[in-house]
C-alpha positions, -999 to 999 in steps of 0.1 A, spaced: 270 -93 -394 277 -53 -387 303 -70 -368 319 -77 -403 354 -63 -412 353 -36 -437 384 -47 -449 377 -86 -456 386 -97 -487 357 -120 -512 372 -151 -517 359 -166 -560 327 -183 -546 309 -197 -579 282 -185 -606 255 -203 -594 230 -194 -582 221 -159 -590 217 -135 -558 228 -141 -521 232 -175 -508 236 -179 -473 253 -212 -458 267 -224 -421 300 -204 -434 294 -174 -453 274 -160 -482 279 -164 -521 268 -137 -544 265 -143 -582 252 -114 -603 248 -114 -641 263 -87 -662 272 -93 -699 289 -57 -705 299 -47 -672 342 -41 -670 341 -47 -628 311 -48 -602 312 -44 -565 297 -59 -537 287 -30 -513 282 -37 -474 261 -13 -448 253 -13 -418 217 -24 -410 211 0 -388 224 33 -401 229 19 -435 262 39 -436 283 20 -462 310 -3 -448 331 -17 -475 333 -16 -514 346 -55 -525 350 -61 -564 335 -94 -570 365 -117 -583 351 -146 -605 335 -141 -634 322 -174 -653 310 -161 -687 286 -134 -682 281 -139 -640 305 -122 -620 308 -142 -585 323 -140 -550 316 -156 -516 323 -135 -479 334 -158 -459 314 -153 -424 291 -132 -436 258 -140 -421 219 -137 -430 206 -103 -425 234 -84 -438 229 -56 -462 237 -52 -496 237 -34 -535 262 -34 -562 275 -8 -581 290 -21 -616 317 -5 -636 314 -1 -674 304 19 -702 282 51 -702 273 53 -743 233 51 -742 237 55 -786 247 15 -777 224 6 -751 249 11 -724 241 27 -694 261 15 -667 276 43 -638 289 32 -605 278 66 -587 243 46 -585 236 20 -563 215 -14 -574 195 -34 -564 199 -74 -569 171 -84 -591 173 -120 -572 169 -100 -534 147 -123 -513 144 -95 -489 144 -57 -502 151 -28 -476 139 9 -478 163 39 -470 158 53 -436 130 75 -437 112 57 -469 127 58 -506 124 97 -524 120 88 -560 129 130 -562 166 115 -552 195 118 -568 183 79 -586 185 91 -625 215 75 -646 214 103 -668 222 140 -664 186 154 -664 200 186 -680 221 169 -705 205 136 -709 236 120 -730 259 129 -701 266 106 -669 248 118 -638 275 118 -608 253 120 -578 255 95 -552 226 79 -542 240 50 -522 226 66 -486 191 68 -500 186 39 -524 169 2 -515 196 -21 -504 189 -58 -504 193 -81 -474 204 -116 -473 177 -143 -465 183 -175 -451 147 -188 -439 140 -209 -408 120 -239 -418 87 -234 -418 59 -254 -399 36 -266 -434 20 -291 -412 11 -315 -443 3 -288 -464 -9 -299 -498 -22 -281 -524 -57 -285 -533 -48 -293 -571 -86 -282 -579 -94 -296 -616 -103 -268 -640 -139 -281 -643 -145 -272 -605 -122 -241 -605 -144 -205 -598 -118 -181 -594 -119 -149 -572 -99 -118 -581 -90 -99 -544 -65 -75 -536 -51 -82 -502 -54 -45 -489 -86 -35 -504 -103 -71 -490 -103 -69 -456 -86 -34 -446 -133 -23 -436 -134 -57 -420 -148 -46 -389 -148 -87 -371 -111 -85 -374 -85 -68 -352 -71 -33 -364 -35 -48 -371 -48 -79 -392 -72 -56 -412 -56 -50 -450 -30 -80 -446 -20 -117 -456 -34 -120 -421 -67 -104 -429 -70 -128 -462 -68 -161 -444 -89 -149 -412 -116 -167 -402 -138 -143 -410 -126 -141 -447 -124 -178 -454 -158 -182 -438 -170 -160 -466 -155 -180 -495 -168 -211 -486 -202 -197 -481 -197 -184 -517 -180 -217 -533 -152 -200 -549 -123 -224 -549 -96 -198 -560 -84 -166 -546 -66 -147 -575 -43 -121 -561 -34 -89 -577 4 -80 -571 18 -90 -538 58 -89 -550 72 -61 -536 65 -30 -556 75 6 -559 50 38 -565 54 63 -595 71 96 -591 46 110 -610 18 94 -578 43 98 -552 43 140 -563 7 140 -560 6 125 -526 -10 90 -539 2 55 -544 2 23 -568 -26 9 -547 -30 -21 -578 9 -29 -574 16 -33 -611 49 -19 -606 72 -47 -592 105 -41 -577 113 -75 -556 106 -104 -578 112 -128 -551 94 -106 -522 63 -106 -507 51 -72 -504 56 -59 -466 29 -35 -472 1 -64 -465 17 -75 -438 10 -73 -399 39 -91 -390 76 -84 -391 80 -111 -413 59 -111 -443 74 -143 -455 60 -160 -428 28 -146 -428 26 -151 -461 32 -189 -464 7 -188 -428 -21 -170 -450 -13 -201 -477 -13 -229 -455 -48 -216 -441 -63 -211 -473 -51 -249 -488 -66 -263 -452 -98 -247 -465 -97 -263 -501 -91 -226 -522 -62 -220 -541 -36 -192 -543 -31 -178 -575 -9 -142 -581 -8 -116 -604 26 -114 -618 43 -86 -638 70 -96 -658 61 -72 -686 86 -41 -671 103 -30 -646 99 7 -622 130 26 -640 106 41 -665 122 55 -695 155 71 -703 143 93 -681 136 73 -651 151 64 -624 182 38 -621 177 11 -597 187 -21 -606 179 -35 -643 192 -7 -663 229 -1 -642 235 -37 -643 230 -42 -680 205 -21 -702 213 -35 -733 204 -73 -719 175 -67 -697 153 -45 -722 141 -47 -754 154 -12 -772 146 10 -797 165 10 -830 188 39 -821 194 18 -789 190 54 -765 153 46 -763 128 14 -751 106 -1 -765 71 7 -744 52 -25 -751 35 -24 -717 26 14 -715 52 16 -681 83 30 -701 104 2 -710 99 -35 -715 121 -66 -704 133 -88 -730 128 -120 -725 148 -131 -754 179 -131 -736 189 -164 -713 189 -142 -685 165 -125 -686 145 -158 -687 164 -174 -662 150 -147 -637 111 -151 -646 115 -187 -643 135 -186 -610 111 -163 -593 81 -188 -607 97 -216 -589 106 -197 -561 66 -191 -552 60 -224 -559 87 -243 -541 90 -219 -509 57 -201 -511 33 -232 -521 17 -210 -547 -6 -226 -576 -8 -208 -602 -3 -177 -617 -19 -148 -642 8 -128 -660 1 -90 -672 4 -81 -706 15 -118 -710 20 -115 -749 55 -99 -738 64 -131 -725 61 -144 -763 76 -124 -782 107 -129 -805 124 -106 -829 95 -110 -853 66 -107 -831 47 -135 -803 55 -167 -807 31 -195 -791 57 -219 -788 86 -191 -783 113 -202 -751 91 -186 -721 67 -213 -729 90 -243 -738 107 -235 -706 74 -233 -683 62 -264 -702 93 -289 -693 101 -276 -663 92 -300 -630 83 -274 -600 55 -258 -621 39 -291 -636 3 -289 -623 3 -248 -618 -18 -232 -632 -14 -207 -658 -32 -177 -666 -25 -151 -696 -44 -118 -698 -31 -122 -737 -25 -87 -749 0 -62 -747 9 -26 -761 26 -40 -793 19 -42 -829 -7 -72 -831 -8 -71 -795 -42 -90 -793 -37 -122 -787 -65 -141 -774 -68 -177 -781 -32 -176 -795 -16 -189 -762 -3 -227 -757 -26 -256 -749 -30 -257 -710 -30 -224 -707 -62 -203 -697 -66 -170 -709 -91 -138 -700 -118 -138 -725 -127 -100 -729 -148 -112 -759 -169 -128 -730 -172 -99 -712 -182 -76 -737 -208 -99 -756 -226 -101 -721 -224 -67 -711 -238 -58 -746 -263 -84 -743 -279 -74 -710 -267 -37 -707 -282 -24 -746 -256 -24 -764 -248 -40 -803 -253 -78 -796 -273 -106 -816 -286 -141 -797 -256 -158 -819 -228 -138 -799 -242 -145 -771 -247 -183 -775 -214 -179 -791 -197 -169 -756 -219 -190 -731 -206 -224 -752 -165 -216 -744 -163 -195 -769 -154 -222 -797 -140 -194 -825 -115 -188 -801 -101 -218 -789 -120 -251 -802 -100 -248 -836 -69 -248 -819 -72 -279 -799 -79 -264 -769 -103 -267 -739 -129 -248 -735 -123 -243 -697 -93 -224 -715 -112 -194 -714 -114 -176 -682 -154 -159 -684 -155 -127 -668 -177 -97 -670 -157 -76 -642 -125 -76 -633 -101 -52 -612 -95 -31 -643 -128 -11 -648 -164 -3 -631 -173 -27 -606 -204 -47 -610 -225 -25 -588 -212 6 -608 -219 -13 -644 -255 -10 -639 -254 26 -620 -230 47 -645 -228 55 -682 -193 73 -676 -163 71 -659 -161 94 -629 -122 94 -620 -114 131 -613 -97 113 -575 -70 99 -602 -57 140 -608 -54 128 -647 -85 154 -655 -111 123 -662 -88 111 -688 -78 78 -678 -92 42 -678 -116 30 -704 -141 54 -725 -161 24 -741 -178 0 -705 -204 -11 -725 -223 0 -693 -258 12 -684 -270 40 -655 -304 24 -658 -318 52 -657 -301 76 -634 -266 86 -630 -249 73 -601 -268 70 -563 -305 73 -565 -332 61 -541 -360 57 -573 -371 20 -564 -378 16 -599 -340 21 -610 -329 7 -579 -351 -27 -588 -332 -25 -629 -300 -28 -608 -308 -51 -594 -321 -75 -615 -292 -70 -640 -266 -77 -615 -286 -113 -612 -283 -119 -644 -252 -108 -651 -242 -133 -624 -259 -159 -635 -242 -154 -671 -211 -157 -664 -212 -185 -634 -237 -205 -658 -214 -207 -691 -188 -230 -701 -154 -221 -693 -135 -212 -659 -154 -184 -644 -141 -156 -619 -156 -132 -598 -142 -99 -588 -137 -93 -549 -169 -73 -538 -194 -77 -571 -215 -104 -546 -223 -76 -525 -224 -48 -543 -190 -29 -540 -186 4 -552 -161 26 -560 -184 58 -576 -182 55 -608 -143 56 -609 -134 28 -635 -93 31 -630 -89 33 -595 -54 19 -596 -41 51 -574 -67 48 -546 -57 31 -514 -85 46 -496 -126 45 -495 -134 43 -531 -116 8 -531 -115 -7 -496 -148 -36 -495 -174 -17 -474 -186 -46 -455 -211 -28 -436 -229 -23 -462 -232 -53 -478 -260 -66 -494 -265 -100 -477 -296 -109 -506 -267 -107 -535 -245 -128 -513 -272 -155 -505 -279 -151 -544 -242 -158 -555 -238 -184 -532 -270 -203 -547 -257 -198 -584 -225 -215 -571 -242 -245 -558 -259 -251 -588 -229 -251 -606 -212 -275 -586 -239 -299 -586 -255 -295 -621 -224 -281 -640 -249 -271 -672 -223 -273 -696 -193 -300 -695 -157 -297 -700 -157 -307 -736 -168 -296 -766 -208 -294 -776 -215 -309 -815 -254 -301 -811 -256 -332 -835 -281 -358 -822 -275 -394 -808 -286 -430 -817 -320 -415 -801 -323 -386 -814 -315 -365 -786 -294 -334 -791 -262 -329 -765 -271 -290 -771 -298 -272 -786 -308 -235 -791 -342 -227 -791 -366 -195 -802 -393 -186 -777 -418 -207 -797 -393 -239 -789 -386 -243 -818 -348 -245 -833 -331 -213 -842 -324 -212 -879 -296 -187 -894 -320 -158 -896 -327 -162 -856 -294 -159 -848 -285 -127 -866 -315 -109 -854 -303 -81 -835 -338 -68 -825 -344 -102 -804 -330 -110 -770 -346 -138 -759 -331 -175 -762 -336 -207 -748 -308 -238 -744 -320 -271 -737 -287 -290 -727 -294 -331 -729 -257 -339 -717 -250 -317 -686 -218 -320 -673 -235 -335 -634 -268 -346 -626 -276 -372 -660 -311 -347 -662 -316 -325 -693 -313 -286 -677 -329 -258 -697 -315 -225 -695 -342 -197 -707 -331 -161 -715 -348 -129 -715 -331 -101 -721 -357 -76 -733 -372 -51 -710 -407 -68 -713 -421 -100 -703 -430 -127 -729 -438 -166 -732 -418 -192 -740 -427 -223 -754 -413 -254 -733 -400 -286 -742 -420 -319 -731 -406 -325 -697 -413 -320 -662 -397 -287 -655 -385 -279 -626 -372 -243 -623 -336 -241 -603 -330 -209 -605 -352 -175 -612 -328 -141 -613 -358 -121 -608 -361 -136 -574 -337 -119 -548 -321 -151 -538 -325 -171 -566 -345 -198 -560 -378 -207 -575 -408 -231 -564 -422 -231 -599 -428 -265 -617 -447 -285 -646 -455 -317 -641 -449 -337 -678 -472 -328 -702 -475 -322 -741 -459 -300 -764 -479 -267 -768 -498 -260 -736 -496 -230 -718 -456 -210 -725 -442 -200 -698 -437 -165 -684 -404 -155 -687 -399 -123 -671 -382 -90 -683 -340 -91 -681 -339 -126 -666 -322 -157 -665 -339 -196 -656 -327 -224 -656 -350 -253 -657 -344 -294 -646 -360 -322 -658 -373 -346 -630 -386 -368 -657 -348 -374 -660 
């Protein structure tokens, strides 16, 4: 394709569909731009990306301006520069001195010698902001290439279509997973590779997890403001390719490949592949950012602005947010959800600040067009989707206001059990309130309690093994002066501030981590686990490490702890093949024998009145479960989460204990053969968790 004639002329191609199509005969290109007065297709050369030709597009169908290059070929370069006008008072900010970026590239390519955001990339005069900067950046902005993939070898791939009542989901970042994974080669370490190595898929099926939940892998761009201080957007919320897997994690040439290769060995294994998708805003920042794509094709379509139309609206705390009120705008989210589903076999997804998705002129909207479109549309039928259900935006909390189907992150969950175990405000009610799906959240409006996604860690804040070793965030690394990520944990040193070798605050840790475990793996709802809490990953107290690629995030697989791993592992198991609480909804109203489905008990077994619940001084709490959701046995689940030891007064049964988090591993050889109510209690140790079967059946 370098071969190509500057001087060919487009021929009117057609409007659909959006970005570069490649065929036997030439390429189509179809880009949308409601204000635009002319935009250009712009050719380089792929090796010294020297710019060949300048072709006005000639179609335009409505708002999509269209042409097609007749022998054009895959793997020729491209951007647009689009002609209109420069009055940011109206939301216009359109200058053809600026290169762009096609937000439909399948395949996005770096300047030679990496992308300077320091470049000459802003719209705007940075000493007269109002006034048209007239810099050219075409030599050092991204270009996109055109992508015509070779069919790839799925060998029967199917997805594994795991029900929601089996699902354990596991949030990883590709880099950060395997990049210390001393069993694997250099090259494969920190990749798509890495992820689907034997090694690492070894390691989820010893654990059980049936979901690997990905944070970013679209293509994304780092922050001036990191890029000055000589660090990166190691998290990836800051996508630039919609449509392309990030070349970052891969070991290959050809990250596509390696990407659907890391899929196809994951789905042979049973786990799912869910990603982390950011459709909340886009890398341009501000009025002040940079212009790359969005904003120089059409600013007053793709955002949502501010009355005076010169500023954004910063719902998502980036700059600027996309509006996906306009057709397009929508058209773009759903194509690149379809995209990873048809060519990348993906199964599901968990949006960012996914209240942006919903939200009209007056505010979200549950049944608003993002969701009416994901809801009829064939390809994602089956997918799986995940909200993390608030945003930066008046009543931006949204949680237990999405659709039916979807699941949602319940932070209410993780904060009642961190409180609960870790000392802070938190009565027996909450808790109960949290391990039973969370009912106030989600029963009254008709939806499932597997709805709620349970978590107690997640990428965004201290790691497990740091919950229980720091009171405060240590994040001086970040250069923001130990200003950023959260102030309130809800977190506990046990003791002693960071790394100690006291065996007595080393054995609090310990114990806590068990239970904390066992809290969130035992309730009702979908539960996930974040990459590294089995084996006690640190990252030193820093609860925002979104800017370090390095040490303090990288899994330090030498060092971990093969007890915690063994202990995961066994709380797993007993998940799968007891599943304490079912799918649906608990009434704790007897049956035609008098047998409750769900009870709460007090230590003395009897049943918790009002004034029980609400006592804030007590931590301890029983649950004898008479419908489990596998095994036909009544379970009990005993609580203790006082720092002393006390008896509790079993049901008539003959108890079998499952599990014991006091033990390293787990498991417990302690059990009662039937007897009557009232003999000896049983010792239920300091900050544990049991969980009790009934052989009696």
């Amino acid at each position: 394709m370098d071969r190509l004639n500057p001087g060919a002329a487009l021929q009117l191609g057609r409007a659909w569909p959006l970005g570069a199509t490649a065929d036997d005969e030439g390429v189509n290109f179809a880009v949308f731009s409601a204000h635009a007065v002319q935009v250009d297709l712009c050719l380089f050369d792929a090796d010294t990306q020297a710019e060949l030709a300048r072709l006005p597009l000639p179609g335009r169908s409505g708002d999509v301006w269209h042409g097609r290059l007749h022998g054009a070929r895959p793997g020729l370069l491209y951007g647009l520069r689009v002609h209109g006008p420069w009055r940011p008072e109206r939301g216009h900010r359109f200058n053809p001195h600026k290169l762009l970026l096609d937000p439909w590239a399948r395949e996005i390519v770096p300047p030679p010698g990496g992308f300077d955001p320091r470049g000459p990339h802003a719209g705007a005069d940075r000493e007269h902001p109002q006034a048209l900067d007239t810099r050219d950046n075409g030599r050092v902005a991204f270009k996109a290439r055109v992508v015509r993939d070779a069919p790839f070898d799925w060998q029967g791939d199917r997805p594994p279509a795991t029900p929601l009542l089996d699902s354990v989901l596991y949030e990883v970042h590709v880099r950060g997973f395997s990049k210390q994974m001393g069993s694997l080669p250099e090259a494969e370490r920190g990749t798509y590779a890495g992820l689907a190595s034997d090694a690492a898929i070894a390691h989820f099926r010893r654990l059980g997890i049936t979901a690997v939940s990905l944070l970013p892998v679209q293509q994304s761009l780092d922050e001036p403001r990191l890029t000055e201080m000589g660090l990166v957007n190691h998290w990836g919320y800051n996508t630039l390719g919609f449509f392309c897997p990030n070349p970052r994690y891969a070991a290959t040439a050809t990250p596509r490949d390696e990407f659907k290769t890391m899929v196809r060995r994951l789905h042979a294994a049973g786990i799912e592949v869910l990603l982390d998708v950011v459709f909340n805003h886009t890398p341009e920042g501000d009025e002040r950012g940079m212009t790359l794509s969005w904003r120089g094709l059409d600013n007053l379509s793709w955002y949502r602005l501010a009355h005076d139309k010169a500023h954004y609206e910063n719902w998502s705390g980036c700059g600027n947010t996309l509006d996906i009120r306009h057709p397009r705008v929508l058209q773009m989210v759903m194509d690149s959800l379809r995209h990873w589903v048809q060519e990348f076999h993906v199964d599901g997804f968990r949006f960012d600040l996914a209240p942006v998705l919903g939200r009209g002129s007056p505010g979200f909207e549950r049944d608003g067009p993002f969701f009416k479109a994901v809801l009829q549309d064939p390809a994602l039928q089956g997918v799986k989707m995940i909200a993390e259900p608030w945003d930066l935006a008046p009543a931006g909390y949204q949680v237990g206001q999405f659709p039916r189907g979807w699941l949602e992150w319940n932070d209410r969950f993780r904060d009642t059990a961190r409180a609960f175990w870790l000392g802070g405000d938190c009565t027996r009610g909450e808790l109960a309130l949290r391990l039973a799906g969370s009912s106030d959240l989600f029963q009254a409006r008709r939806r499932s309690p597997l709805e709620g996604v349970n978590y107690i860690v997640s990428h965004d804040g201290f790691t497990l093994a740091d919950l229980v070793s720091y009171d405060m965030r240590h994040n001086q690394a970040n250069g923001e002066n130990n200003r950023d990520g959260h102030g309130h944990n809800l977190s506990w040193n046990c003791g002693w501030e960071g790394p100690t070798t006291d065996p007595l605050v080393l054995g609090r840790r310990e114990r806590l981590k068990r239970a904390l475990l066992a809290t969130v793996l035992l309730a009702q709802g979908t539960p996930m686990l974040a990459a590294g809490d089995e084996l006690g990953h640190s990252q030193r107290g820093n609860n925002n490490p979104y800017c370090q690629d390095n040490e303090i995030t990288w899994i330090d697989w030498s060092r971990a702890d093969a007890s915690l791993i063994d202990f995961t592992a066994h709380l797993l198991d007993l998940r799968r093949r007891l599943l304490p609480l079912d799918g649906r909804w608990y009434t704790g109203l007897p049956d035609a024998r008098g047998r409750h489905d769900l009870a709460w008990l007090r230590r003395t077994g009897t049943p918790m009145t009002p004034e029980h619940w609400n006592n804030r001084m007590s931590r301890i709490v029983g649950a004898w479960i008479g419908v489990p959701g596998r095994g036909g046995a009544p379970l009990l689940l005993l609580i203790n989460g006082r720092d002393m030891d006390a008896g509790f007064q079993l049901p008539p049964g003959r108890w079998v204990a499952e599990l014991d988090t006091t033990q390293a591993d787990g498991r417990s050889h302690w059990q009662r053969a039937e007897g009557p109510a009232g003999e000896e209690p049983f010792l239920l140790q300091a900050r544990s968790v049991v969980l009790m079967r009934d052989a009696a059946g």
